[in-house]
N, C-alpha and C positions, 0 to 999 in steps of 0.2 A: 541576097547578093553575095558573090563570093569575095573574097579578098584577095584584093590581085600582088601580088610581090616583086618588089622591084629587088634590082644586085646592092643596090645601094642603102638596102637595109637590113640584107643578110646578116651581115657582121653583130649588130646591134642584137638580131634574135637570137643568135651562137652565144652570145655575151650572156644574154639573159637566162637561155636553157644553161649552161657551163655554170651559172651564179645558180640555179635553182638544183643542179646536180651538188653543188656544195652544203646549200643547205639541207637538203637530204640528209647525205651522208655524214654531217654532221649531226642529225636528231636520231641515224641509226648505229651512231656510236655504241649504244648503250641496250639488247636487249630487242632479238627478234632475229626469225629462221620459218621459212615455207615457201612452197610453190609460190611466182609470184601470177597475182591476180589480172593482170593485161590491163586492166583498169575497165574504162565504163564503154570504149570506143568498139563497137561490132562492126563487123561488113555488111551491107545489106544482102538482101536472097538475092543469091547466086552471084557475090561477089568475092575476091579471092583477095586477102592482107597476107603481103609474107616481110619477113624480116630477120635478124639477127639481133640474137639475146644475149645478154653477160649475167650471169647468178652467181653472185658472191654471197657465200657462209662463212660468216668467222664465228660461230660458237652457238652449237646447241646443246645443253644441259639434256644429260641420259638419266634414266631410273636405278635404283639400287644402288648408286656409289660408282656407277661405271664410267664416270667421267666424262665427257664431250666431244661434239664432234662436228667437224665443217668443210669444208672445199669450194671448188671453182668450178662453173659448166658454161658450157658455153656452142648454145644455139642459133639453129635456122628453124625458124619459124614460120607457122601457116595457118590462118584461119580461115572456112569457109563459111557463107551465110545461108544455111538452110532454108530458112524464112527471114525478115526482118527481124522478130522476135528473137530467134534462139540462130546459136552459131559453134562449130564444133572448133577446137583447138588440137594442133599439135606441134611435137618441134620432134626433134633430130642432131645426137649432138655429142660432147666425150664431156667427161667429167671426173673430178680427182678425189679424196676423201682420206682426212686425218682425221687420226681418233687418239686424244688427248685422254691416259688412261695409266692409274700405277702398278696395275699388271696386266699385260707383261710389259707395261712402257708404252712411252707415246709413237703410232705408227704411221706410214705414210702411205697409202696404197697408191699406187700409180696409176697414170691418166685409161683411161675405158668408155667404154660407150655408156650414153644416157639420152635418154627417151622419156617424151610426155603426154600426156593427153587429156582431156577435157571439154568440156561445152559451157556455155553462156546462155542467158536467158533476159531478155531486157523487162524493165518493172517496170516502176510508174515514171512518166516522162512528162516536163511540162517546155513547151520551147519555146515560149514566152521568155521564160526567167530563166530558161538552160540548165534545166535540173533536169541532172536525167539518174536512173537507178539501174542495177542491174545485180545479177544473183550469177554463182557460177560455181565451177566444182574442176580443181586440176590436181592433176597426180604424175608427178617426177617418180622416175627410176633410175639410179645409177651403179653401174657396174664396173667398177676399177679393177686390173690387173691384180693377181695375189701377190702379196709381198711376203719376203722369206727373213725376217731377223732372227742369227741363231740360225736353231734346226729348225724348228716349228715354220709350216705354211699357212700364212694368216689369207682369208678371202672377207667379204665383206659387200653385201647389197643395201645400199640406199633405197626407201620407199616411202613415198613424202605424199602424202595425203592431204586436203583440205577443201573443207566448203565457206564461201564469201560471202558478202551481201556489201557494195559500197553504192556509194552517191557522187555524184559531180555535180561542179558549176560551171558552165563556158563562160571564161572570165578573158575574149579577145582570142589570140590564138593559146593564149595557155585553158588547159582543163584540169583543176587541182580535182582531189578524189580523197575522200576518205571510207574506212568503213572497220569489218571484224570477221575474222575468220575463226572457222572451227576444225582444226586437221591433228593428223598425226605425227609422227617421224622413226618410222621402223630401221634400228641397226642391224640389222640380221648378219652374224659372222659364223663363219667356219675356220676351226684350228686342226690343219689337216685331213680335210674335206671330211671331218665325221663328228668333231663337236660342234654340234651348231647351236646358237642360241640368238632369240631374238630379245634387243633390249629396247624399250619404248622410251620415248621423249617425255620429260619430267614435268611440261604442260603442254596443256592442248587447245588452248583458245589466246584468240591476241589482237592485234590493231593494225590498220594498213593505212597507211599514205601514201601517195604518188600524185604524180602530172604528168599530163600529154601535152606535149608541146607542139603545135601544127610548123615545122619549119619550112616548107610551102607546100604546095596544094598536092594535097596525096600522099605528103611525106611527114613525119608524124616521130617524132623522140617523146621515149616513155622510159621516167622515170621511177624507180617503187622502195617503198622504206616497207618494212614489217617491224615491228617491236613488240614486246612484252613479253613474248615466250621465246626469243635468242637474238640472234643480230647478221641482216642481209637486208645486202644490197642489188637491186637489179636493173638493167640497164639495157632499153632497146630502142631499135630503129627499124621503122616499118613502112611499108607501101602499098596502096592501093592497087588492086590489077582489075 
């Protein structure tokens, strides 16, 4: 039976998602950076979720001493449901990218396009107890304007790799979610479009949290922590079509 929603208890769920976005973002204080994983919720065959996403990076550690790096993106989002099972991902969207670095100094690239994609695959489900699993694979690209400090033309592509595995509980209209992912995080720069060098991400496996929150029927706030290999936050709102 579905849950029907009155206005008079709107307020009260805003409260509660608003309180569950706090404590989020306070546990990802400390330590976590990757594609975020959508969590456990798919569209069934031949149903279409679109939405708008907020991806906050404040810090990923690079290899060899090349210091860190993070920004802000900020998508529309899409997913279709091929089968029940499995379900493709994509968004569409600009994105910014600082790279904290003692040479040549910390930079700022301005905002440019970023783009995603991916698929989902659902595992073992029991909906009795509302555990449901699911396996998934997304990969971020972002593309910032060059920036010019000095003489030198700095450029700079993001390429955010990862594969997941998380679990849920439907616990009322919240869905908590944990799991672990295993991805990459490619800096690839250019210093006047002919030094190029790619620098990797200093780890490559880590831990996910989030919750979906049903704020009425079809409409659906998703929030997601990542930790242990940098620190992001991600933040959407989605709809059933």
């Amino acid at each position: 039976m579905k849950t029907k929603f009155r206005p008079r208890n709107l307020w009260l769920q805003l409260v509660w998602a608003s309180f569950s976005a706090i404590i989020l973002a306070v546990a990802c204080s400390e330590n976590s950076y990757a594609a975020p994983c959508y969590g456990t919720y798919m569209p069934k065959e031949k149903q279409w979720i679109l939405g708008l996403q907020g991806n906050f990076l404040i810090d990923r550690n690079l290899k060899d001493s090349q210091g860190s790096t993070g920004g802000n993106r900020y998508f529309l989002t899409v997913s279709y449901g091929v089968f029940n099972w499995i379900c493709f991902d994509g968004k569409i969207g600009a994105g910014d990218v600082v790279w904290h670095n003692p040479n040549p100094g910390n930079l700022n690239y301005n905002t440019g396009f970023a783009g995603a994609y991916g698929f989902r695959i659902k595992g073992y489900e029991n909906k009795n107890l509302g555990i449901k699993t699911v396996a998934g694979f997304q990969h971020i690209s972002v593309h910032p304007r060059t920036t010019s400090p000095i003489n030198d033309k700095h450029r700079v592509i993001i390429d955010d790799w990862q594969g997941s595995v998380l679990i849920s509980k439907d616990m009322g209209n919240f869905t908590p979610y944990l799991g672990a992912r295993y991805g990459t995080v490619d800096f690839i720069k250019w210093v006047n479009e002919h030094d190029r060098k790619r620098i990797k991400s200093e780890k490559i496996t880590g831990a996910v949290i989030g919750v979906d929150y049903l704020i009425k029927e079809n409409t659906r706030l998703n929030i997601e922590c990542d930790f242990i290999d940098g620190e992001e936050l991600s933040i959407g709102l989605s709809r059933d079509f």
